[in-house]
N, C-alpha and C positions, 0 to 999 in steps of 0.2 A: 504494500500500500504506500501511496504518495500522498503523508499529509501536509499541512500546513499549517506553521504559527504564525499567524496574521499579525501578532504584538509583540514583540521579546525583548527587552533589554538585555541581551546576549552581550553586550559591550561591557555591562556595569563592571562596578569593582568589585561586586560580590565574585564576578568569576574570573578575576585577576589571574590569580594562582593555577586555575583547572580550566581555561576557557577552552582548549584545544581538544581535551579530555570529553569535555561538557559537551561540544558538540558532535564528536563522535560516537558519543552516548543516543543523540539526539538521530544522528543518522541511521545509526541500528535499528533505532526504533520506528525508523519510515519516515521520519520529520526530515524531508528534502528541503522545505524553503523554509524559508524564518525573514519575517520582515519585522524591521525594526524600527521603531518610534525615536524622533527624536523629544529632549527634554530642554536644554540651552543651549548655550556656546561652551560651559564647559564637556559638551557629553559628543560634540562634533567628533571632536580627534579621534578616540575610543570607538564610536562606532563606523565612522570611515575605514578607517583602521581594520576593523572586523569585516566589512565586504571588504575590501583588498585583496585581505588573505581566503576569503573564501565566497569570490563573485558569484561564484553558480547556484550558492545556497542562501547568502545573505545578501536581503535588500533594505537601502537605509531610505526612511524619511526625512523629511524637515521640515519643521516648524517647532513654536514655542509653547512650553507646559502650562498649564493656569496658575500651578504653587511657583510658577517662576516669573510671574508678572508682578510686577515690583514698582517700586517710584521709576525705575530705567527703564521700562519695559522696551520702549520704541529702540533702544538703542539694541537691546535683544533681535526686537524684529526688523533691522534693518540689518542686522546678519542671516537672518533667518532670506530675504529679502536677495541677497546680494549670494547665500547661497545656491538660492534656487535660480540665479540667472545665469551660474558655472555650467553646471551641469545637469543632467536626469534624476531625478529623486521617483521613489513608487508614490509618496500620497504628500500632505501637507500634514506635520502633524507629529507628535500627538496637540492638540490642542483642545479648549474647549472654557468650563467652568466651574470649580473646585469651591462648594462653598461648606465644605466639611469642618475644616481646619480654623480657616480665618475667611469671615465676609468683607476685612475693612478695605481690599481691592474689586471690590467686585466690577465696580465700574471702568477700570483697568482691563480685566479680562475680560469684560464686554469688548469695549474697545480692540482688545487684541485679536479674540474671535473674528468682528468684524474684518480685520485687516486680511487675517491669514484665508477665511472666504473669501476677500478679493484675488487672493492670490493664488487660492484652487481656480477660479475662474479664469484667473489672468494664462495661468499655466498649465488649465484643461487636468488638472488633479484630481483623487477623491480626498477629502478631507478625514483623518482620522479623530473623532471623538472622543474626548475624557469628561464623563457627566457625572461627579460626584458631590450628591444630595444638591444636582441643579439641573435636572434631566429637563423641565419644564421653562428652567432661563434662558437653555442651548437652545432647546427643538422651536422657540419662539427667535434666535437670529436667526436660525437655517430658514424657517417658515417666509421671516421678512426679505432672505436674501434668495430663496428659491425660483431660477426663473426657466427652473427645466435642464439646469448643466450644471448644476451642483450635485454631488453621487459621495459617499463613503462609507463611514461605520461608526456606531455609537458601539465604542469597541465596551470591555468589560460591565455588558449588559445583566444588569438585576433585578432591572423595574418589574411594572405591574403591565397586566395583557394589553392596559391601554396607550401604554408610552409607548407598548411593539408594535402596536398598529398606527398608529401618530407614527415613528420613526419610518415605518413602512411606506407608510403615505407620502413620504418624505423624499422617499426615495433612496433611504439609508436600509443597510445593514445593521445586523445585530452581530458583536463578537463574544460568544460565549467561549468562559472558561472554568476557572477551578470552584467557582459557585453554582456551577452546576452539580457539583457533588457533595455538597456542603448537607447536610440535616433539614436545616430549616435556611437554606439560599432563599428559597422559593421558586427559584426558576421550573421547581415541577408542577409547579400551577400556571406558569406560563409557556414554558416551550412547544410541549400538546397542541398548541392552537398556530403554531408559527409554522410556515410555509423552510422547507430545507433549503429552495434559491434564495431565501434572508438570511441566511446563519453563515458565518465564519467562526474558526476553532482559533483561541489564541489562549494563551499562557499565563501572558502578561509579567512573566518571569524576571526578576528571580522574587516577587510579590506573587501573592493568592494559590498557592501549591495544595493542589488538589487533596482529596482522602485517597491513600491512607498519609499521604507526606504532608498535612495540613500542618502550616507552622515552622515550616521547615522551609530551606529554601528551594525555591519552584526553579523546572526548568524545562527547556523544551521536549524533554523523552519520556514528560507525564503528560503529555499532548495525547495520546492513546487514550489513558485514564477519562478522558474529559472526551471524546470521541465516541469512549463506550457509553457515559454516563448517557449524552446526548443522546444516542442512538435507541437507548433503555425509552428516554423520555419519550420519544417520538414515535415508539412501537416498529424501527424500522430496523434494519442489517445496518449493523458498524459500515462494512464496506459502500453501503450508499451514502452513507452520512460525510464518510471522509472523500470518499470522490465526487461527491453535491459540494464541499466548503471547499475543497483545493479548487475544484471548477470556479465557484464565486470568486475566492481570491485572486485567482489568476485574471480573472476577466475585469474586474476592479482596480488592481493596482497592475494590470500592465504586463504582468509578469510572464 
């Protein structure tokens, strides 16, 4: 099987020491592509760095995080900005609206959101999503900037059936991962109802590591784990599940 991690921070410094190991681990286990999210300017080098060494399997995005929008923001996204005019990147992103931690930028990452839409548009991208406890403040810019050529993923999807259909409507993706195997995630009250051309499998690594390694650090050769859990949800064969989401992926980010 030929899956795919649609989110990975395969770059981090969590996998410093074993990144080489890490993904050979990843490879065994059928995880052929890994695409990868960016976070700022400090996480460029890192993950350029990791497609370099392994182009066939690793593909990097670009854009700005929401926890990284700051009083400097613009100065972030004018790197972000000046790198997408170098070169190919798969999507714009990770970007989105973070109001978990701290609300007192919100209006900041409005703002950024804003920009980085303009610049999937500008450079015919899909945009990747990060909607944590603001699924409702994102799917309201996509909605106001929607004009039929905006396309991505509201990646580490948890919401309720009605944000997946709102998203749907949208013309977005859903990227389920390690909360689909969670107890009480709840994604088994939602995923039942969701169509397999919306789903992409992603990691979101080395964050949200599935059952049994819940807590531990996450990585892409538990992409299976999360693949069967899906598949359980859905009533269908593992292998159509991974060959419907490596389909989506590829056809979305280009690949």
């Amino acid at each position: 099987m030929h899956l795919t991690d649609s989110h990975a921070h395969i770059y981090s410094e969590q996998f410093k020491e074993d990144r080489d190991a890490t993904l050979q681990r990843a490879f065994e286990a059928g995880v052929q592509t890994i695409v990868m999210p960016n976070i700022d300017h400090t996480s460029i080098d890192a993950m350029l760095e990791t497609e370099l060494h392994y182009p066939q399997n690793c593909f990097a995005m670009m854009g700005l995080h929401p926890c990284s929008v700051g009083k400097h923001f613009e100065r972030e996204l004018y790197q972000v900005e000046e790198w997408l005019s170098k070169r190919p990147f798969a999507a714009v992103g990770e970007c989105g609206i973070d109001l978990y931690w701290d609300k007192s930028f919100f209006a900041q990452q409005q703002e950024a959101l804003r920009v980085q839409i303009d610049l999937a548009k500008r450079y015919q991208l899909p945009l990747v999503l990060h909607t944590r406890d603001a699924f409702r403040e994102t799917a309201d810019l996509i909605e106001e900037a929607q004009d039929g050529s905006l396309r991505g993923v509201f990646h580490c999807f948890s919401g309720t059936p009605e944000e997946a259909e709102r998203a749907s409507k949208l013309g977005f993706l859903l990227g389920i991962g390690g909360v689909a195997t969670f107890k009480n995630g709840g994604l088994d009250k939602v995923l039942p109802a969701i169509d397999l051309a919306n789903l992409l499998l992603e990691t979101d690594c080395p964050y949200l590591a599935p059952v049994p390694h819940r807590g531990k650090r996450n990585e892409p050769a538990y992409l299976p784990l999360i693949a069967q859990r899906t598949a359980e949800l859905l009533q269908k064969d593992v292998e159509e599940v991974v060959e419907a989401t490596t389909r989506n992926a590829q056809a979305l980010f280009n690949l």
